[in-house]
N, C-alpha and C positions, 0 to 999 in steps of 0.2 A: 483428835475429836472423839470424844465420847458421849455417850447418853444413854438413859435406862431405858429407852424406845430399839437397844438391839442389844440384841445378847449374843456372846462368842462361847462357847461353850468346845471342849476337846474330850473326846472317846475314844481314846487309844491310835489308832492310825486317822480318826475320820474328824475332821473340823466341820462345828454345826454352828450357822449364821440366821439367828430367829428374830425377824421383823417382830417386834415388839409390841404394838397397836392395835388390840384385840381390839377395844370401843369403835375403834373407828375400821372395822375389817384388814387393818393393816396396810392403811394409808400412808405413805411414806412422803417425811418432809425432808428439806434440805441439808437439816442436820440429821437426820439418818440413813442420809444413801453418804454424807461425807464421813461417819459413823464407819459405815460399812466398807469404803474403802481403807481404813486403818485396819478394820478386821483382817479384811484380805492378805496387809502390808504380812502381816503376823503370822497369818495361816503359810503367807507362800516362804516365810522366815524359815521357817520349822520345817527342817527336815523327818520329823516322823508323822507327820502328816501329810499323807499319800493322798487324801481324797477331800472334796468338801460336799457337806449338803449346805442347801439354802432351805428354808419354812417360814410359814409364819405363825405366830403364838394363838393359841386361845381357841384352836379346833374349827373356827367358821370361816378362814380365809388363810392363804398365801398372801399375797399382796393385792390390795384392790384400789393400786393407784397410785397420784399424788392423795397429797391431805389437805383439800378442798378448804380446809381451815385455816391452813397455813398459807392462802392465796396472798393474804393483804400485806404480811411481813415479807413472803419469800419471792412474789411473783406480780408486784403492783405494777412495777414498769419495766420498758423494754430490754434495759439492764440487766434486771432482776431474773427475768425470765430467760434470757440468755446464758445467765449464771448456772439455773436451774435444768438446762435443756445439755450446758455444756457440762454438768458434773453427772446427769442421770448415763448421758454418752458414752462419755470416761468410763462409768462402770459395769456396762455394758459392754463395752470394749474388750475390757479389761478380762472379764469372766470368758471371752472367747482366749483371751491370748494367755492367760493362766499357764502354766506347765501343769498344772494338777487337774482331773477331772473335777468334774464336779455335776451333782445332780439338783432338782428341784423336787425338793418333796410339797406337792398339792394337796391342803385339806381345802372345800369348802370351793370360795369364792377366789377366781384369778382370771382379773378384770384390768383392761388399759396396761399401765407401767406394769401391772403383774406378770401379765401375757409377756412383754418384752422382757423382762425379768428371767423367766422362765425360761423362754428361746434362746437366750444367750449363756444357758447352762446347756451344759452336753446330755444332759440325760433326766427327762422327765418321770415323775411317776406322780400316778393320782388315784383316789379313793373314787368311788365309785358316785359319789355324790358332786363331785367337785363338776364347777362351773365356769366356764372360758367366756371373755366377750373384749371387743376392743370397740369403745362405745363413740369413737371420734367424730365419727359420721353425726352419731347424736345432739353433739356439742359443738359443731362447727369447726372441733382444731384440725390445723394440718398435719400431717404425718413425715418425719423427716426419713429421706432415702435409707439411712443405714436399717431403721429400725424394719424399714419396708422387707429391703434385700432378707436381713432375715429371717423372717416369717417363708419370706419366697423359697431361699434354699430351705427351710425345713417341711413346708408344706405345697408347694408349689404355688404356681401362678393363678390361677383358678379359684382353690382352698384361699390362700389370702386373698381374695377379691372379693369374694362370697363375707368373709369373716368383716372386711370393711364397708363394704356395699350395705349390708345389713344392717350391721352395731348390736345383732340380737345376740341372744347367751346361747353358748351350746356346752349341752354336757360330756358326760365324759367318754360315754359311748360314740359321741360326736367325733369328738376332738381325736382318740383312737383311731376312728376310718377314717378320720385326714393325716394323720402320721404325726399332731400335733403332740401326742404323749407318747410315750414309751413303754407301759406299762399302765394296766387299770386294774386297781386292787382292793379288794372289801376293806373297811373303813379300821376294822382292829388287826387287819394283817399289814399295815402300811409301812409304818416305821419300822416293825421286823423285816420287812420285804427290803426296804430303803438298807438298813444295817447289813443285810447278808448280801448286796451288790456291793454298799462300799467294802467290807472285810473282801470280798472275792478279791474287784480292783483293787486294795490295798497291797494285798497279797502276791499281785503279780511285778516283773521288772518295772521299775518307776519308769526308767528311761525308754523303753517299750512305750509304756504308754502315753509318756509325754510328746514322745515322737512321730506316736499316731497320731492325737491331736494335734500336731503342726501340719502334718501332713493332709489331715483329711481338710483344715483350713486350706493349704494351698490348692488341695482339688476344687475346691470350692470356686476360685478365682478364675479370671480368663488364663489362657496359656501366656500370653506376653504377660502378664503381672506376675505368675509364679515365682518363689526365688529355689530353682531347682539346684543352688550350690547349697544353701543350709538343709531343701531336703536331702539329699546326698549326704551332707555331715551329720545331719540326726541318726542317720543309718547307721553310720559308721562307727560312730561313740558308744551304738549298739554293741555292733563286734569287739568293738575294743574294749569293754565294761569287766570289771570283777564280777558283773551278775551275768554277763552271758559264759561267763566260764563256772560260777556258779547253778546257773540253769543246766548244763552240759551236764555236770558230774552228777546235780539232784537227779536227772532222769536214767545216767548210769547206775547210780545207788537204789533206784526206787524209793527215792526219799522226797518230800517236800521240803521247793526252795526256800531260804533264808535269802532278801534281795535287800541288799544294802543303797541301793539306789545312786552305784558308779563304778 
């Protein structure tokens, strides 16, 4: 599935996934979130690609949404909306259970499916102007558990209640003292700031880090759902890796590692 509503783009170690739909704030129809799980299929293919961002085009938004346009073809009946509710899921999901970090670069407007969007990357960063709102409350629709939970684990119980309860916008300063971003940064230092986190995480053991991210997934969980034999084996593929014997000797040499990523 492709379409000129998303662009895949690759910068040395860092795979870039650009929502496409500046006219419409970067509302997302059904053939661009199916779009964008091919991108991903490619990104996770590729082994020199350590890290992804996600953005959206045209400097006034991230994502702000579905494409309220695309209602009559993608989401007329209960089929249809089911279709739509189970492929936005999927990749959502999906960006949680990645082996590869990944971050969210915020210009602008990140509104409804953008917020979710967002939350289900490991790592936010936003301009100093960028706007948060999840307008459901507004519109009558219901919110399903997953998308609920995580808002919860990133901002707590409270912070998502306020964010729902509401439906209004809040900026970035906002979104900062709830822990919903990770970084707030003036508007021409963004994407330099975004590049030199991926080249860091780029740079460090893949296997490190993908093993954090399983891990910090399974903290997440109650204790009876954890699966504490894979975290144990993530550990372990640690130790046993060319790159932890590579890590050893970089820091007996005083030299920067070269991490082949096994």
């Amino acid at each position: 599935m492709s379409t000129d509503k998303m662009i895949a783009r690759k910068d040395g170690n860092t795979g870039w996934m650009i929502f496409n739909n500046p006219e419409r704030h970067n509302a997302v129809s059904l053939e661009m979130w199916q779009a964008a799980d091919t991108i991903l299929d490619d990104f996770e293919r590729d082994p020199a690609i350590r890290v992804i961002v996600l953005t959206g085009a045209g400097g006034k938004a991230f994502v702000s949404g579905a494409d309220i346009s695309k209602f009559e073809s993608e989401r007329a009946s209960e089929k249809a909306v089911e279709e739509y509710n189970a492929t936005t899921d999927r990749l959502y999901q999906r960006l949680g259970n990645l082996g590869k970090p990944t971050i969210a670069m915020i210009r602008g407007y990140c509104i409804g499916g953008g917020v979710a969007l967002a939350v289900s990357c490991d790592l936010r960063f936003c301009e100093e102007g960028s706007r948060f709102a999840i307008p459901a409350a507004k519109l009558g629709l219901g919110y399903r558990l997953p998308g609920v939970q995580r808002l919860i684990d990133l901002v707590g119980p409270s912070f998502t209640k306020e964010i729902f309860f509401t439906a209004r916008q809040f900026d970035a300063a906002e979104a900062s003292s709830m822990g919903l971003v990770n970084r707030v940064v003036p508007s021409a230092e963004l994407e330099d700031k975004v590049n030199e986190y991926a080249a860091t995480i780029a740079g460090n053991a893949p296997l490190t880090v993908a093993s954090i991210k399983r891990l910090v997934g399974e903290a997440m969980k109650d204790p009876e759902d954890r699966d504490l034999e894979m975290c144990d084996r993530v550990v372990r593929e640690c130790f046993a890796s060319q790159d932890y014997v590579e890590g050893r000797r970089a820091f007996m040499e005083k030299r920067k590692p070269a991490f082949v990523g096994r």
